[in-house]
C-alpha positions as CSV (number, residue, x, y, z in Angstrom):
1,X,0.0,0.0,0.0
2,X,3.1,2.6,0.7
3,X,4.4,2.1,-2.5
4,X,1.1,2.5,-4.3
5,X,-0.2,-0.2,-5.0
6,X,-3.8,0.0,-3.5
7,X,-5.3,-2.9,-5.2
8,X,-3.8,-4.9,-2.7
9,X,-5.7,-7.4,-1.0
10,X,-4.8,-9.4,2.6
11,X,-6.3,-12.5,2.8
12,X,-8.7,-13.0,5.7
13,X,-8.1,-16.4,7.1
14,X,-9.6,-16.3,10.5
15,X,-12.2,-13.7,12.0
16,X,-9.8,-13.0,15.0
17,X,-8.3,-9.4,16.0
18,X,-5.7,-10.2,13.1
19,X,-8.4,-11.2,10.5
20,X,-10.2,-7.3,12.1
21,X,-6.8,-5.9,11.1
22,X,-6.8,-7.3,7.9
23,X,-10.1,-6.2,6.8
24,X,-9.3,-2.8,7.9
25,X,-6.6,-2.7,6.2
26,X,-8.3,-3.5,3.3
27,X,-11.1,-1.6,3.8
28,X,-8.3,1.3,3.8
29,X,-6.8,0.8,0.8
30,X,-10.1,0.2,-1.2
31,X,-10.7,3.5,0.4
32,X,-7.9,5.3,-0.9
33,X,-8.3,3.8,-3.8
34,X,-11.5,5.1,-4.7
35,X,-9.9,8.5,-3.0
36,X,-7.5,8.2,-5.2
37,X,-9.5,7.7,-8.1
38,X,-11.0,10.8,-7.8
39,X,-8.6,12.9,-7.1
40,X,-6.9,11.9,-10.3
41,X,-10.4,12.3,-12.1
42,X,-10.8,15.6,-10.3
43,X,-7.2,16.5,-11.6
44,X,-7.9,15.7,-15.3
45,X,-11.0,17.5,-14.9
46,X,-9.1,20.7,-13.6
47,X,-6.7,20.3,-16.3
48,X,-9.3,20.3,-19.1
49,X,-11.1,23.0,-17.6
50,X,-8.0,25.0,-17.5
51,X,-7.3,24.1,-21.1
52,X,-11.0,25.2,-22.2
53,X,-10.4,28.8,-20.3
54,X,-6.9,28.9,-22.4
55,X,-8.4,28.1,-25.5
56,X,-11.3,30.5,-24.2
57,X,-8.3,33.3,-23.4
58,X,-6.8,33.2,-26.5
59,X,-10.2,33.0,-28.6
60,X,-11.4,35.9,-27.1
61,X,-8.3,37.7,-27.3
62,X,-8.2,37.4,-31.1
63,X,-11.5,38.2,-31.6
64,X,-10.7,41.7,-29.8
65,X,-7.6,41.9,-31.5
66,X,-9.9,41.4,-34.6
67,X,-12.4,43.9,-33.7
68,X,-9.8,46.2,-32.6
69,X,-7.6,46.2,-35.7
70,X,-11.5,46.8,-37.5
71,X,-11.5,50.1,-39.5
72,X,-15.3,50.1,-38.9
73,X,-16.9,51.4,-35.7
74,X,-18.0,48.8,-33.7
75,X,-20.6,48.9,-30.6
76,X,-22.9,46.9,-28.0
77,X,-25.6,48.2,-27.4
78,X,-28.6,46.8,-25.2
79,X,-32.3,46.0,-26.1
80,X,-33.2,49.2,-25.9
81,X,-30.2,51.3,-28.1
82,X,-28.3,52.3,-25.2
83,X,-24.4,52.3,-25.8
84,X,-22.8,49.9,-23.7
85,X,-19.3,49.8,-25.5
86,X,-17.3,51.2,-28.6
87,X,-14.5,49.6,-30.2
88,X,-11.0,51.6,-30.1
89,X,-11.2,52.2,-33.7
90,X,-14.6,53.3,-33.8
91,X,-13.5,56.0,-31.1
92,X,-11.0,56.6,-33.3
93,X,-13.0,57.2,-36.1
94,X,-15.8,59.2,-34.1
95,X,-12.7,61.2,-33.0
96,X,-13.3,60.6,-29.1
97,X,-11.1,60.8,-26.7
98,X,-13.0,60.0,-23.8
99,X,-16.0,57.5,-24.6
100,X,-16.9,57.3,-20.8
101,X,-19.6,60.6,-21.4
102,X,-21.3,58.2,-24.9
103,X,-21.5,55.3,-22.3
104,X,-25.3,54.5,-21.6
105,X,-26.8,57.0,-23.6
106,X,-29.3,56.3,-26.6
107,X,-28.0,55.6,-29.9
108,X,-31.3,56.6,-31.4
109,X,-30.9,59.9,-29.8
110,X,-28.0,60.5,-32.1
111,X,-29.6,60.1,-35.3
112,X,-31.9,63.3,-36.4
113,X,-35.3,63.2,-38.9
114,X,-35.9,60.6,-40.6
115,X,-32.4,59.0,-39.9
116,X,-33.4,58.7,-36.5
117,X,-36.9,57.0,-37.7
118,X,-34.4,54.3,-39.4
119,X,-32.3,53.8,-36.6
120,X,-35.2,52.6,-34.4
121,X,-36.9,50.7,-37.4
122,X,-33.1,49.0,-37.4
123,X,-32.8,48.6,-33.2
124,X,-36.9,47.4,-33.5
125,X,-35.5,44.8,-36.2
126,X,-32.3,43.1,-35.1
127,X,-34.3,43.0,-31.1
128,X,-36.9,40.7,-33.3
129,X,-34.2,38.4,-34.5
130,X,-33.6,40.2,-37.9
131,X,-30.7,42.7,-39.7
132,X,-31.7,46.0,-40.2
133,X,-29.8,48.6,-42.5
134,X,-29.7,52.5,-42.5
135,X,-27.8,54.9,-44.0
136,X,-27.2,58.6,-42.1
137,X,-24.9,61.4,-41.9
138,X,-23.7,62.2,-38.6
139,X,-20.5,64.5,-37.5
140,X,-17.5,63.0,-35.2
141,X,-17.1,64.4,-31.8
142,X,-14.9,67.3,-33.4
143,X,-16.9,68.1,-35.6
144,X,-16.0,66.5,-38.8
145,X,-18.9,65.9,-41.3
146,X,-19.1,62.1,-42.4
147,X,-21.3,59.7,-44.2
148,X,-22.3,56.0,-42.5
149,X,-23.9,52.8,-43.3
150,X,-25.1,51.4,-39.9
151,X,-26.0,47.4,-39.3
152,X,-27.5,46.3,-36.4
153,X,-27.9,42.4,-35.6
154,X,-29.0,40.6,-32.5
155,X,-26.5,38.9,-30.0
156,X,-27.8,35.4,-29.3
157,X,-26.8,33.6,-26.0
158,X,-25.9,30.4,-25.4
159,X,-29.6,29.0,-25.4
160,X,-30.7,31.3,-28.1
161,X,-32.1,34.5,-26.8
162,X,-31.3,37.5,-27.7
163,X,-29.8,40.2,-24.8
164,X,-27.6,42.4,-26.5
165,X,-27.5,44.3,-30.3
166,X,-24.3,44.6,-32.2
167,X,-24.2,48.1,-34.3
168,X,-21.6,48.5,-36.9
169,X,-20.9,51.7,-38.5
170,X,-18.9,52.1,-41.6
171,X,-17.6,55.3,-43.0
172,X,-18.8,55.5,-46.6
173,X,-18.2,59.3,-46.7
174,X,-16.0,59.0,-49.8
175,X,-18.0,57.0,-50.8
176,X,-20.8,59.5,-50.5
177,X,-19.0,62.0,-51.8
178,X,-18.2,60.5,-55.4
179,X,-22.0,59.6,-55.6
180,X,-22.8,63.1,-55.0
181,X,-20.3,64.1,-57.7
182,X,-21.7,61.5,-60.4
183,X,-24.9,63.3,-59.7
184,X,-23.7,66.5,-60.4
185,X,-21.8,65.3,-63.5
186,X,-25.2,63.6,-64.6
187,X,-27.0,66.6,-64.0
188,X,-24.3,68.2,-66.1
189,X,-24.7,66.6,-69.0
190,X,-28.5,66.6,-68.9
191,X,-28.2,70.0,-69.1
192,X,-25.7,70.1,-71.5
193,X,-27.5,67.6,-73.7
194,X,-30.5,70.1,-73.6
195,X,-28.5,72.6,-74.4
196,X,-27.7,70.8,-77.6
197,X,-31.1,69.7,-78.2
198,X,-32.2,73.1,-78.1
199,X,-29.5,74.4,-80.5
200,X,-29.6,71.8,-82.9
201,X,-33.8,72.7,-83.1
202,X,-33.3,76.2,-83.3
203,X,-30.1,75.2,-85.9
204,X,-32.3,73.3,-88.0
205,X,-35.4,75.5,-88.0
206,X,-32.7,78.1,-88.8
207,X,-31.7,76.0,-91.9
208,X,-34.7,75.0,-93.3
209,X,-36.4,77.9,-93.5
210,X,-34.4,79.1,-96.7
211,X,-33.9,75.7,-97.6
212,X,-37.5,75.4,-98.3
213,X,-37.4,78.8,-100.0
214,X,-34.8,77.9,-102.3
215,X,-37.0,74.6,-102.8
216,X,-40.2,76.6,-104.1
217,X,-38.1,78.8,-106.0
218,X,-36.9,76.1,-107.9
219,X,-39.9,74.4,-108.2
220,X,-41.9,77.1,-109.5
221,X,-38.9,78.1,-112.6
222,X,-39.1,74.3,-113.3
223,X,-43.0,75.2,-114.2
224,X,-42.7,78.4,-115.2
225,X,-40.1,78.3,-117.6
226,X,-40.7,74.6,-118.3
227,X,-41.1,75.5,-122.6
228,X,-37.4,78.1,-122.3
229,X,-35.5,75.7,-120.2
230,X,-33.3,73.0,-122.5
231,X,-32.5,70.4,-121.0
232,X,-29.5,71.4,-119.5
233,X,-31.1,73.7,-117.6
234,X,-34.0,71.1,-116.4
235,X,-30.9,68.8,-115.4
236,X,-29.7,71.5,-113.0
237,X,-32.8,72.6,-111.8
238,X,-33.9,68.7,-110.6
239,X,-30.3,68.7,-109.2
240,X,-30.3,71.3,-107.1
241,X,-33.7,70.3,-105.8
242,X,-32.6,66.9,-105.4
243,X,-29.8,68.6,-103.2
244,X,-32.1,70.9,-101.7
245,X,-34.1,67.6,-100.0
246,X,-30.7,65.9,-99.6
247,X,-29.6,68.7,-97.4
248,X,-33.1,69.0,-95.8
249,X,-33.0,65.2,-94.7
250,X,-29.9,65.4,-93.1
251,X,-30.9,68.6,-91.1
252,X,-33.9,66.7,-90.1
């Protein structure tokens, strides 16, 4: 039994005070045994525990590294909109210094008009289970004008409810910005393009109108002088009024 080995067994011969010895001696190494058993089963079972927090650790140490190295703007918030957290970047990119003063205030409250009216259609949506998507301009804590699109999703427990909102803000401000100048360039040319239509009408009613003079004028000596024209004359009379309608076609 000293050195370990609890299986063994003394063999009970007589029920005497050395047969009561015997038993208890093997009543105290069955004991230990079992004592034994579990300790070594309580040890494995510390050491796997201990390896599920490490794997835990470093899981969740990635996934902040991950958020953290994020160029989006990243936040918890609770059922209701209320900010619990921000990631570092999204302080960074909301230029805040301090986000202790942001901490536990609406979200909603944030958004103005009808911005606001989609961030609470987006909160009402992701507390149902769903995504919900809005787009709104909304200037960093120094005052910088920016552009965001803003996704909100529920945060599920372990057994599937939902008791947290994850809102994720991305600066699309460039973004924003070269749609607004494609509009302008659009705009641009549709007035440009106008601008053309118009001068190509007022070109072509500018044309015609002594095209169609020069047209009658040549129609009428083809009658009127139809018995002193020869026929050279006739030739170049049809030809110039075959020119004439030539030249109006391609005005028109």
């Amino acid at each position: 039994i000293g050195e370990g080995r609890l299986d063994t067994q003394i063999e009970i011969k007589k029920k005497d005070e050395i047969g009561d010895l015997a038993a208890a001696f093997n009543q105290m190494a069955h004991d230990l045994q079992r004592t034994t058993t579990s300790i070594d089963n309580l040890n494995q079972e510390m050491a796997e525990r201990k390896k599920t927090e490490e794997a835990l650790r470093k899981n969740e140490e990635f996934t902040r590294r991950v958020i953290e190295s994020s160029n989006d703007c990243i936040k918890v918030l609770d059922l209701e909109g209320h900010l619990l957290s921000m990631s570092g970047g999204g302080q960074r990119l909301l230029e805040i210094d301090d986000i202790t003063p942001y901490l536990n205030s609406s979200f909603i409250d944030y958004w103005k008009g009808k911005e606001r009216e989609d961030c609470l259609e987006a909160v009402s949506k992701a507390r149902q289970g769903d995504t919900g998507i809005f787009y709104g301009y909304f200037e960093t804590a120094k005052g910088k004008p920016k552009w965001w699109e803003v996704i909100v999703t529920p945060i599920k427990d372990a057994d599937g409810s939902i008791n947290r909102l994850l809102a994720t803000s991305r600066d699309i401000t460039e973004r924003k910005k070269a749609e607004q100048h494609q509009t302008q360039l659009l705009k641009q040319l549709e007035k440009t393009n106008q601008e053309l239509k118009d001068f190509a009408y007022v070109t072509s009613h500018d044309l015609k109108t002594p095209l169609r003079g020069i047209k009658t004028i040549a129609d009428w000596m083809s009658t009127d002088y139809a018995d002193k024209l020869d026929d050279d004359g006739k030739e170049k009379i049809n030809l110039l009024m075959t020119r004439v309608d030539r030249m109006y076609g391609l005005i028109a």
